[in-house]
N, C-alpha and C positions, 0 to 999 in steps of 0.2 A: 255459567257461574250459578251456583246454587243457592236457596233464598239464607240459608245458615251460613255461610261464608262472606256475604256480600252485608248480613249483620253486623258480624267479628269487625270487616275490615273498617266498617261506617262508626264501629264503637272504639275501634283502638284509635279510630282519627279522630273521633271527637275526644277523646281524652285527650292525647299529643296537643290539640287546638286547645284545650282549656289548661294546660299547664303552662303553654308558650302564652297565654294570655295573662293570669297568674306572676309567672317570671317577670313578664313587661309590667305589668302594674307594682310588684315589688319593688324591681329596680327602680321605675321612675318616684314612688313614695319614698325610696331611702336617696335618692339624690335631691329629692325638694326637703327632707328633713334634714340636708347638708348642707344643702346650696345653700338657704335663707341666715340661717346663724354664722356661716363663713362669711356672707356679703354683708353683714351688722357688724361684725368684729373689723374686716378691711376699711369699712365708710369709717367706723368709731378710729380707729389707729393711723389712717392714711394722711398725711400733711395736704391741706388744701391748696388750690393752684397759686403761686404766687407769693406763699408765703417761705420762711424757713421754719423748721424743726426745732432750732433753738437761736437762742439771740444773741448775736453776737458777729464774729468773721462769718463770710462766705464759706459753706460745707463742702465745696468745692471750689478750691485755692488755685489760684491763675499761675504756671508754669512756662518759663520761657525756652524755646527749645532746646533741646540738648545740640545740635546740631549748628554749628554757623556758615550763613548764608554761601561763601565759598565751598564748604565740605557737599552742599546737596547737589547732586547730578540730576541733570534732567533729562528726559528723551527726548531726542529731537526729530525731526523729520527728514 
């Protein structure tokens, strides 16, 4: 290999490495300039554990089966 070829190839690979370097540091600054403001808005809007949403009934209302005891089949052994 010649000393002009073994340049080319050591210069096209450092380019490739500084744009894949580049790519990576963009992407991860436009996902921490997303992450942060998504993760303030869910904490700000999310119902805390325990509580309700609003006041009043159960937000989910208790339902007795459609189904009576005789009608369900069971597998047996």
């Amino acid at each position: 290999m010649n000393k002009g070829q073994a340049t080319l190839e050591f210069s096209l690979v450092l380019i490739i490495t500084m744009v894949l370097i580049g790519g990576f540091i963009g992407i991860t600054t436009w996902v921490v300039g997303h992450l942060i403001p998504r993760q303030d808005q869910y904490e700000f809007d999310r119902v805390g554990a325990g509580t309700k949403a609003t006041a009043g009934l159960p937000e989910i209302g208790y339902h007795t089966s459609l189904y009576a005891d005789d009608q369900v089949y069971y597998l047996r052994r």
